[in-house]
C-alpha positions in Angstrom: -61.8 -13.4 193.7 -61.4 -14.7 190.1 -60.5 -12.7 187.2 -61.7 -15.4 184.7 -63.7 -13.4 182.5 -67.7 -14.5 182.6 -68.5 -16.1 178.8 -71.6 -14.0 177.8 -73.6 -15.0 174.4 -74.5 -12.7 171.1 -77.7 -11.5 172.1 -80.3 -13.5 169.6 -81.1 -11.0 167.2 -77.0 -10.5 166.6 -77.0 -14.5 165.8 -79.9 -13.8 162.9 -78.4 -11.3 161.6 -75.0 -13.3 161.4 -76.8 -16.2 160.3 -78.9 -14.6 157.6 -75.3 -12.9 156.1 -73.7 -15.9 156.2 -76.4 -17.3 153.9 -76.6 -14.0 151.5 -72.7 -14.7 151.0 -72.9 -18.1 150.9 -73.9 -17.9 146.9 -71.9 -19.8 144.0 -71.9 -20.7 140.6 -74.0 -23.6 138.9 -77.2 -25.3 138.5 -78.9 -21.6 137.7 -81.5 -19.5 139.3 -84.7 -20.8 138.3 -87.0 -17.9 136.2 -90.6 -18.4 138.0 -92.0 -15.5 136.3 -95.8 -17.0 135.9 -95.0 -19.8 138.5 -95.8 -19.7 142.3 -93.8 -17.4 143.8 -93.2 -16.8 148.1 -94.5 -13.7 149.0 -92.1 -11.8 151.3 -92.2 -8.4 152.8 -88.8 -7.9 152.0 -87.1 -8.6 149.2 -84.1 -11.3 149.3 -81.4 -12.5 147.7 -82.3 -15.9 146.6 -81.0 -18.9 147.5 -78.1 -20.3 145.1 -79.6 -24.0 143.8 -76.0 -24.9 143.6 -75.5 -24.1 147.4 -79.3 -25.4 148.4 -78.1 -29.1 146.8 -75.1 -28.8 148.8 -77.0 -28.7 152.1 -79.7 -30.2 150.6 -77.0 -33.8 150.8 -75.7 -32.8 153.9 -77.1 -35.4 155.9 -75.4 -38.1 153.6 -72.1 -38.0 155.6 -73.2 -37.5 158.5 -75.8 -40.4 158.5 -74.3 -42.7 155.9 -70.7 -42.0 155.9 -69.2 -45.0 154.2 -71.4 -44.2 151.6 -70.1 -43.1 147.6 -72.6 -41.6 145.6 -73.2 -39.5 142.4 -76.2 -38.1 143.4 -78.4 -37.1 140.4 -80.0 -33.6 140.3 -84.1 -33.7 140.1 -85.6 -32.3 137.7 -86.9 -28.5 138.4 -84.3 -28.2 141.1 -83.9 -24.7 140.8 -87.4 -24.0 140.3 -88.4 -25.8 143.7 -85.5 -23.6 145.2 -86.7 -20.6 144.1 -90.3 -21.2 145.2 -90.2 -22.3 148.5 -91.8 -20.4 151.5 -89.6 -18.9 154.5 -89.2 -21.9 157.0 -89.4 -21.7 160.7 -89.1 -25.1 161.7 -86.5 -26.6 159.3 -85.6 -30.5 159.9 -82.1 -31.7 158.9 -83.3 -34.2 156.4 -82.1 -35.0 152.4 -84.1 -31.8 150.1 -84.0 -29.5 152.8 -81.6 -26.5 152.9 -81.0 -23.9 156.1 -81.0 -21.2 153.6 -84.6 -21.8 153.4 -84.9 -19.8 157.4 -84.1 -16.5 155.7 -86.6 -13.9 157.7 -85.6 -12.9 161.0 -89.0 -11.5 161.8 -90.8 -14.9 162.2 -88.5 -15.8 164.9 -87.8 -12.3 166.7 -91.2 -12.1 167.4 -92.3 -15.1 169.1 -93.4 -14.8 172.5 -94.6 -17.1 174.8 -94.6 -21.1 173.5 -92.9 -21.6 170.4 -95.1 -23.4 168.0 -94.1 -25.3 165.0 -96.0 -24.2 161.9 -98.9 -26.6 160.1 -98.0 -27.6 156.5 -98.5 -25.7 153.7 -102.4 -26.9 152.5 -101.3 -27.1 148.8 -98.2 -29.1 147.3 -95.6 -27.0 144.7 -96.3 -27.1 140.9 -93.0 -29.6 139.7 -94.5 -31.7 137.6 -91.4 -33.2 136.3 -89.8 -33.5 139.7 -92.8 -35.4 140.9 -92.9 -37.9 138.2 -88.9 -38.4 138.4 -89.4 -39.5 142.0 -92.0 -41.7 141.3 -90.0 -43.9 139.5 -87.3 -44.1 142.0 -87.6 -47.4 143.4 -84.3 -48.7 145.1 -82.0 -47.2 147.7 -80.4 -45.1 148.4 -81.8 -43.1 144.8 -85.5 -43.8 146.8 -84.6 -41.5 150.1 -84.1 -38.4 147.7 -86.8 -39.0 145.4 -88.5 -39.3 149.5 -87.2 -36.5 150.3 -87.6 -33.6 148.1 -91.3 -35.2 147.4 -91.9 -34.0 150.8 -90.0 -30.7 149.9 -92.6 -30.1 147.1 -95.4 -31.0 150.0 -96.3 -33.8 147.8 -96.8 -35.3 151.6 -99.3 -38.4 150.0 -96.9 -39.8 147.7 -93.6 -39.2 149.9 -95.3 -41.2 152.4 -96.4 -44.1 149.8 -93.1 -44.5 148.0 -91.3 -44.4 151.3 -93.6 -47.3 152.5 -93.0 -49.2 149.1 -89.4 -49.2 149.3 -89.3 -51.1 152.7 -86.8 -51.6 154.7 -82.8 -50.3 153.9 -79.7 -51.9 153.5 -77.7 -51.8 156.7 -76.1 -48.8 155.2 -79.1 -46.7 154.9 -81.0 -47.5 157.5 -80.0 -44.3 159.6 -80.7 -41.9 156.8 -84.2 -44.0 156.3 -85.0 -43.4 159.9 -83.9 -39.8 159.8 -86.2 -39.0 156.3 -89.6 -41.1 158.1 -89.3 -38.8 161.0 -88.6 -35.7 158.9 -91.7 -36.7 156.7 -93.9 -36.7 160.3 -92.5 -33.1 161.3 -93.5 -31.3 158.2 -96.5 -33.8 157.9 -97.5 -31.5 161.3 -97.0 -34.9 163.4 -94.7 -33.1 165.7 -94.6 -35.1 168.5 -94.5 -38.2 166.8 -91.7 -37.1 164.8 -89.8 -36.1 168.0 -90.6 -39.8 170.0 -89.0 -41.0 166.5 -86.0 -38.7 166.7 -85.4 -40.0 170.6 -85.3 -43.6 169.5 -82.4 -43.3 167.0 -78.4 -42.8 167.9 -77.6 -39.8 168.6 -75.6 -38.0 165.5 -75.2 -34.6 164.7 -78.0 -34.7 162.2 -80.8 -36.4 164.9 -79.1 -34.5 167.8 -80.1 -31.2 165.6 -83.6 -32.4 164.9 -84.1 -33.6 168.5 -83.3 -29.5 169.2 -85.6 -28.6 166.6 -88.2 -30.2 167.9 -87.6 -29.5 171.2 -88.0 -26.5 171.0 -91.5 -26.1 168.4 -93.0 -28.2 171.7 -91.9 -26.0 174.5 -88.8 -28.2 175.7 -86.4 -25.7 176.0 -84.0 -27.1 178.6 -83.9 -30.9 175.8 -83.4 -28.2 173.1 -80.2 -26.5 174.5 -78.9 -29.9 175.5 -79.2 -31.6 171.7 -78.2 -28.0 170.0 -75.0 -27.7 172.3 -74.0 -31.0 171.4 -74.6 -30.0 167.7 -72.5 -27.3 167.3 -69.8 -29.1 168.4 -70.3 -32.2 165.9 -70.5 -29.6 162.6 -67.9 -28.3 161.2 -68.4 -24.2 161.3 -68.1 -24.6 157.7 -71.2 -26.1 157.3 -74.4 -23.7 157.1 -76.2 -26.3 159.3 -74.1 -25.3 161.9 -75.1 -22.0 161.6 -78.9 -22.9 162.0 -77.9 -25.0 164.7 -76.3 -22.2 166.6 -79.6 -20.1 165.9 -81.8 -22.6 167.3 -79.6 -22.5 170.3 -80.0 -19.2 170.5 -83.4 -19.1 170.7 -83.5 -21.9 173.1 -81.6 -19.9 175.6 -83.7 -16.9 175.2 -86.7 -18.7 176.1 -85.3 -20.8 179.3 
């Protein structure tokens, strides 16, 4: 008989928990938390620490490397950046995409509770009040500066005019065309076209940023056996640094608990 020792994982609510304090420590300096005294503000039942906009624009670029290695770029903060932070509702169903951050999954009761399927949520009926951010993006019209503006358009739930720039700008340079291909599909998934932004995740090379949102997916549309394949794989592309890596390993979770 063998001693090996049989490998047993965290029990899901453990992972949350670990995920979610990760997150709360996760906080630097910079770029300011936004006041939004007046503003729209995310009810919660609970209150939380807020998510650092320094850190959020961190992940918020992680695809970049991951997607467009080769690339060099300076980035420029959008306008109201702190302010579209500090707003934003508790995700579920977060795609790996340029704008969004993981930090943005920050209640475990959402997920702890799900029984049976495992649904992906609708979007959000009324776009964010960033006026400034909006019109900044508008005028983005060459790549890769276009993918953000695409990007945290769709952030804002400005769905309309993420969709319309995004078909304006046409197609990428070589270099960008992965991260292009990555932000369409995102755009579909928090459009509420889930299954088309899944058969659009499947057609493009695997990387740790699709392979995550291939997990995603799979598992808001009930594939939990796809879902723990892509996640596995993702956790071993991050580096444990990264708080993507986190969510990825919460997903997996999640998958496994419903197999």
């Amino acid at each position: 008989m063998s001693d090996t020792p049989k490998m047993t994982h965290p029990p899901l609510e453990e992972l949350l928990r670990n995920y979610l304090q990760r997150q709360t420590a996760a906080q630097g300096a910079g770029l300011g938390f936004a006041d939004v005294a007046g503003d729209v503000v995310p009810h919660e039942a609970v209150p939380l620490q807020p998510a650092d906009p320094q850190q959020a624009w961190k992940d918020a670029l992680a695809a970049v490397p991951q997607l467009a290695a080769k690339a060099k770029v300076a980035w420029q903060v959008p306008p109201e950046w702190p302010t579209l932070v500090a707003i934003q509702e508790p995700a579920v169903d977060l795609a790996f995409c340029l704008g969004n951050f993981p930090q943005m999954v920050r209640l475990l009761q959402p997920l702890l509770t799900l029984r049976g399927a495992v649904l992906p949520t609708s979007p959000a009926p009324r776009a964010l009040p960033v006026a400034g951010l909006v019109a900044w993006a508008k005028k983005a019209r060459t790549y890769p500066e276009v993918l953000l503006a695409i990007g945290v358009l769709r952030l804002a739930r400005h769905f309309d005019e993420a969709a319309e720039l995004l078909q304006q700008a046409g197609d990428a340079p070589a270099a960008w065309q992965a991260l292009r291909a990555n932000e369409a599909a995102a755009l579909l998934w928090h459009q509420g076209r889930h299954a088309e932004a899944l058969t659009a995740w499947q057609s493009q090379d695997a990387s740790a940023v699709v392979l995550f949102n291939r997990g995603m997916a799979a598992i808001f549309l009930g594939r939990f056996a796809d879902a723990q394949a892509a996640l596995g794989d993702t956790v071993k592309l991050l580096p444990e640094t990264s708080a993507w890596h986190h969510l990825a390993q919460m997903y997996l979770a999640l998958a496994r608990a419903r197999s």
